[in-house]
C-alpha positions in Angstrom: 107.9 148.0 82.9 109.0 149.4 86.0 107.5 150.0 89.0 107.9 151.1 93.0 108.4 148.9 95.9 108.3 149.6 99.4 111.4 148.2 100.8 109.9 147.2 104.2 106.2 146.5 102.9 104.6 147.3 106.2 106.1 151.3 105.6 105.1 154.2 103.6 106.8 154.8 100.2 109.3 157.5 101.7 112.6 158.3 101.0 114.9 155.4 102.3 112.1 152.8 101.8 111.6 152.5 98.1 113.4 150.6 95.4 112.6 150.4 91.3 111.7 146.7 90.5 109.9 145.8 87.4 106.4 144.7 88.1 107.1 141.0 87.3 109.2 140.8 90.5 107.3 143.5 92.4 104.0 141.2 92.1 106.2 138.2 92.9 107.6 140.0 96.2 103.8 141.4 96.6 103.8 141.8 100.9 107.1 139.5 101.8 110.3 140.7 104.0 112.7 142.2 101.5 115.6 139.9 103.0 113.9 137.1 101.9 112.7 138.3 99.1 116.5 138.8 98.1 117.5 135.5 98.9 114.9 134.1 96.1 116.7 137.0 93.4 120.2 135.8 94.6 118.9 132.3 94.3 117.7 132.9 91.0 120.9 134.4 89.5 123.1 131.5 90.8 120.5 128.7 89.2 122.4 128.4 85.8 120.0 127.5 82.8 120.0 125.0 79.9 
């Protein structure tokens, strides 16, 4: 399911400062800087699995 994320979390949801997430990673970003919260996605996609 998705859901809407305020880029920069202290913002409003405007145009410019929204982005569709599902609600699994929107709950896991919750209040964090959006830079940092890429870093952990990025990180996530290079950690191959067994």
């Amino acid at each position: 399911m998705c859901s809407l994320d305020r880029i920069d979390s202290n913002g409003h949801y405007a145009p410019g400062n929204i982005q569709i997430i599902c609600r699994f990673a929107n709950r896991w970003k919750s209040d964090s800087d959006n830079a940092e919260f890429m870093r952990l996605i990025n990180l996530v996609r290079s950690t191959t699995s067994l």
